[in-house]
C-alpha positions as CSV (number, residue, x, y, z in Angstrom):
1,X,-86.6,-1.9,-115.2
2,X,-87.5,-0.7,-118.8
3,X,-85.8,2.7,-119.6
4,X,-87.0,5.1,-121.8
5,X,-85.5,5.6,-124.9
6,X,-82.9,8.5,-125.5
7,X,-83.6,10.2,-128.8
8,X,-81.7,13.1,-130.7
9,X,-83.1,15.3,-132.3
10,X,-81.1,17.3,-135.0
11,X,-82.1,20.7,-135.7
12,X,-80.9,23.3,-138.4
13,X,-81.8,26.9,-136.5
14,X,-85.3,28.1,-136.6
15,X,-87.6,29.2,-139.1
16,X,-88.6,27.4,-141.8
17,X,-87.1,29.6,-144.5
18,X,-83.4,29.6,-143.3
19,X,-83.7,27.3,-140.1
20,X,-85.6,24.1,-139.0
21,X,-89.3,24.2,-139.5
22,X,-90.6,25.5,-136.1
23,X,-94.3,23.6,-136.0
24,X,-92.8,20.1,-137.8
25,X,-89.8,20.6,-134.3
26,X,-92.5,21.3,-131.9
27,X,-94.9,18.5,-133.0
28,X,-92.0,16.0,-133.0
29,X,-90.5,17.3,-129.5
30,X,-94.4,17.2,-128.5
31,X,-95.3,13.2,-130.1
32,X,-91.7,12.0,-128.3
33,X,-92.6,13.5,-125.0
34,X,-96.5,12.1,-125.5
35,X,-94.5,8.2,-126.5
36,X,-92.4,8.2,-123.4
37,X,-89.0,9.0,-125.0
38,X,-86.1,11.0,-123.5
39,X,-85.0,13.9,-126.0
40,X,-81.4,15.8,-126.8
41,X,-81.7,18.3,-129.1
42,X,-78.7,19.2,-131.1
43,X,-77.3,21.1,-133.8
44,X,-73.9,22.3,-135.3
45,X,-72.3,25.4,-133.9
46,X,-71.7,27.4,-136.9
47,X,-73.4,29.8,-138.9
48,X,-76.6,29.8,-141.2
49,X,-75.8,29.6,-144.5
50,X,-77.8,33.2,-144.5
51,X,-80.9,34.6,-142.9
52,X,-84.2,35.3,-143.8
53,X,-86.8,38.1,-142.7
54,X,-90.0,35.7,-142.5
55,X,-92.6,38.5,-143.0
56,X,-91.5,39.4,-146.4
57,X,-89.6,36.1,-147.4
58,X,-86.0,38.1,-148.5
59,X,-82.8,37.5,-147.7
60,X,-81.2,39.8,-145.0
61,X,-78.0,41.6,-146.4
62,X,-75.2,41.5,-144.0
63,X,-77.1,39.1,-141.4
64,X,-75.7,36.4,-139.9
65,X,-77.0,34.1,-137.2
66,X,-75.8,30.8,-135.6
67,X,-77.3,27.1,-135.7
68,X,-76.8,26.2,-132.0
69,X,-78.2,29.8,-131.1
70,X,-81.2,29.7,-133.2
71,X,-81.9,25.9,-132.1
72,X,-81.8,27.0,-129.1
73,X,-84.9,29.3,-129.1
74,X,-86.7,26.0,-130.1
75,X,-84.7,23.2,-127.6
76,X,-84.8,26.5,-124.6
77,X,-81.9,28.0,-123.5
78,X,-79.4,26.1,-122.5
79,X,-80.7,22.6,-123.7
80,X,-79.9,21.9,-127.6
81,X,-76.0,20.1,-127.7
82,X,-73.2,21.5,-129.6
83,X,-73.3,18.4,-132.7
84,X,-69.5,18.3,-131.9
85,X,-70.1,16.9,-128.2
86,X,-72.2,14.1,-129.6
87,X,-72.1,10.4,-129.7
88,X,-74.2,8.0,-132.0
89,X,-73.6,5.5,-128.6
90,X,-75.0,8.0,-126.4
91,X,-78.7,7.5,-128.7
92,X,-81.2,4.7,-129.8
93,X,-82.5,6.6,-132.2
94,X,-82.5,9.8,-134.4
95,X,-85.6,12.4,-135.4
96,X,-84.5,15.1,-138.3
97,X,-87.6,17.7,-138.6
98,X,-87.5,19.9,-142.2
99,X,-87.0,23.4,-142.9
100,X,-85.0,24.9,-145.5
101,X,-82.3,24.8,-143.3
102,X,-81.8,21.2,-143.7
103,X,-81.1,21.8,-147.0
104,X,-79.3,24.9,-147.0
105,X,-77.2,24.7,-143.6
106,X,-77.2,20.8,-143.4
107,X,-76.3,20.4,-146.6
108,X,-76.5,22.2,-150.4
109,X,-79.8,20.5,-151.4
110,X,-81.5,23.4,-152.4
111,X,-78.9,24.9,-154.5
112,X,-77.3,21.9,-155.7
113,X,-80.0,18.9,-156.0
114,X,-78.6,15.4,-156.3
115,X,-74.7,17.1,-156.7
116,X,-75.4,19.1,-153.2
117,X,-72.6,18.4,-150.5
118,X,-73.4,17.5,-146.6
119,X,-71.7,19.2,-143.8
120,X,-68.6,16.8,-142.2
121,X,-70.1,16.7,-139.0
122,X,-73.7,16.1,-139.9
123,X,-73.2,13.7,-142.6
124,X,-70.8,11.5,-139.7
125,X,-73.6,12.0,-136.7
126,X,-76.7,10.6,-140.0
127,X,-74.1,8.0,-140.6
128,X,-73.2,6.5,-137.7
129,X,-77.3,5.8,-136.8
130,X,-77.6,3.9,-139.8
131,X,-73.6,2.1,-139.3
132,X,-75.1,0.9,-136.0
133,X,-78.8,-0.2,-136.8
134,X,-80.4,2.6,-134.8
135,X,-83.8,3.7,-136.4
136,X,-83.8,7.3,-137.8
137,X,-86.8,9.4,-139.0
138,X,-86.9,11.8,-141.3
139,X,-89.0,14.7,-141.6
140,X,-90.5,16.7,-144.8
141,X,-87.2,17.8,-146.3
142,X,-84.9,15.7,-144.3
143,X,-84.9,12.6,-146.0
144,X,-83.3,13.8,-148.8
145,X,-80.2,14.9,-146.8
146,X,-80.7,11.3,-145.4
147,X,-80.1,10.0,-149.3
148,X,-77.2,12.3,-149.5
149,X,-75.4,10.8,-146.9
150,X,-76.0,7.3,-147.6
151,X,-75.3,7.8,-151.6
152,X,-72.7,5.0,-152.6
153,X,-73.2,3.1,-149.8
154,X,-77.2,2.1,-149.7
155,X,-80.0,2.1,-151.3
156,X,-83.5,3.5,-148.9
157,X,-87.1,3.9,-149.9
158,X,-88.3,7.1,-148.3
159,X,-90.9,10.0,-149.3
160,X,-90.5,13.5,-149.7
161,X,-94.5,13.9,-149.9
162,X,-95.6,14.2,-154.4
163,X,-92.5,14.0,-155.1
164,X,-92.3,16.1,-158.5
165,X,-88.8,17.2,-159.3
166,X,-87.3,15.8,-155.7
167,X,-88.3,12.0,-156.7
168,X,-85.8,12.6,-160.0
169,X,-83.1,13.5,-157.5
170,X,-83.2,10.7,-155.1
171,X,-83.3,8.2,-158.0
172,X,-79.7,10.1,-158.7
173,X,-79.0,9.3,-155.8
174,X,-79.4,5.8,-155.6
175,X,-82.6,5.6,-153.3
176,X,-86.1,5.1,-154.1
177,X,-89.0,7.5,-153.5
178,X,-92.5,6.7,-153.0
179,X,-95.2,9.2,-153.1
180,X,-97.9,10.2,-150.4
181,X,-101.6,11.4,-150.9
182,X,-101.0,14.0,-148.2
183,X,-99.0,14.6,-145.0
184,X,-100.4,12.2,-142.5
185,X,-98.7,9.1,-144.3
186,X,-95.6,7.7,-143.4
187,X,-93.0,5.1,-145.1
188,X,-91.5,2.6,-143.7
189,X,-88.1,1.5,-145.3
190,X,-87.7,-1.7,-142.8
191,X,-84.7,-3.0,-144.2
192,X,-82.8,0.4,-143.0
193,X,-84.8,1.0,-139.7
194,X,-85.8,4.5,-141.5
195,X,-89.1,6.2,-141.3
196,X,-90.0,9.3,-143.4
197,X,-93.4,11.8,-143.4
198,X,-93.8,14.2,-145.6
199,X,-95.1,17.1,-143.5
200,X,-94.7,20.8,-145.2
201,X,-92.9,18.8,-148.1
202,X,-97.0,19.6,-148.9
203,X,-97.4,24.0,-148.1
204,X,-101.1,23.8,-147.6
205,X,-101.2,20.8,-145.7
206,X,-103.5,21.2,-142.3
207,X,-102.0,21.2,-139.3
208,X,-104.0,18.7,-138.0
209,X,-102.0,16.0,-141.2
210,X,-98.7,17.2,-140.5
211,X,-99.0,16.2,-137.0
212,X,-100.7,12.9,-138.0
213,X,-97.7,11.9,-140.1
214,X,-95.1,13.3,-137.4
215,X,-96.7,11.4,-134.4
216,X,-96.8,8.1,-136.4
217,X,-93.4,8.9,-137.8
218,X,-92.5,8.9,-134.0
219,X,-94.2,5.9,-133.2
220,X,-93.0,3.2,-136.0
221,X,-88.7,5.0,-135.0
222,X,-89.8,4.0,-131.4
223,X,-90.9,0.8,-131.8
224,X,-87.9,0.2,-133.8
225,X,-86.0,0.7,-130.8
226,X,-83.9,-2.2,-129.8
């Protein structure tokens, strides 16, 4: 009998400011459930790097919040893994959505660009996907902390939507980008198993594409699936 396959799904808090990007999380917990999959969220226990008050857009003085707590209002309570309690063998694939909290708690991308560093833990779970041949796909911001972890040791095509100043950056880093018209298109890097969609990488991007691009993103990791 066929089983299901088990995906993880790394998340960075919630809120698409300081966290992971609520509606890209949603649609891809929502197109994995839809294709059949079986779904482990999980995230670092550790703090944000710092919090943001989404109705104005500022940073909180003083606040602080946690990556597993904050994931957890997205994965329910009680249901997102501690990162530290997870094995690459335990999966057949991994799903990264975006937020800014991929690039702030993940890793330094949006401070630091091409010279930005990636959490131990996080940089070791991406790794071990792509050591063992296990499809991953990445989600509007995501795929550049994909290129950071692989820098010096592989070369990927991915998309971070029009690219702009981010295409300079993963050229820095030793991967290749390749632009999309909007947020419903995906790329396919075969030679890597790695799937990218550029979602809210494009602000005013309908709902309607961003689910478009994350569904298919879902479907082509899936069927990658050994």
């Amino acid at each position: 009998m066929k089983t299901s396959p088990r995906v993880a799904v790394l998340l960075a808090g919630c809120g698409h400011l300081d966290g992971a990007e609520v509606r890209e999380a949603v649609l891809a917990l929502l197109a994995l459930d839809q294709q059949g999959a079986q779904v482990q969220c999980l995230a670092p226990d550790a703090p944000q790097y710092h919090v943001i008050d989404h109705a104005t857009g500022e940073v909180v003085p003083g606040a602080q919040r946690n990556m597993l707590q904050e994931s957890s209002r997205i994965a329910r309570k009680g249901q997102c893994l501690d990162l530290a309690r997870a094995q690459v063998a335990d999966f057949d694939a991994l799903l990264m959505p975006g937020g800014y909290g991929v690039a702030k708690n993940h890793c330094g991308f949006a401070f630091d660009g091409a010279q930005a560093q990636v959490r131990e833990d996080v940089v070791a779970f991406v790794r071990g996907f792509f050591d063992a041949g296990k499809p991953v796909g990445a989600i509007c911001i995501a795929p550049a902390l994909v290129a950071l972890a692989l820098q010096g040791r592989t070369s990927t095509t991915l998309t971070l939507g029009r690219g702009d100043g981010v295409a300079d950056a993963m050229a820095q880093l030793g991967h290749t980008h390749r632009a999309t018209a909007d947020a419903s298109a995906v790329v396919v890097d075969e030679a890597h198993r790695l799937v990218t969609t550029p979602a809210y990488m494009f602000d005013d991007a309908p709902l309607r594409d961003v689910y478009r691009g994350i569904s298919e993103c879902v479907r082509e990791v899936l069927a990658r699936v050994r």
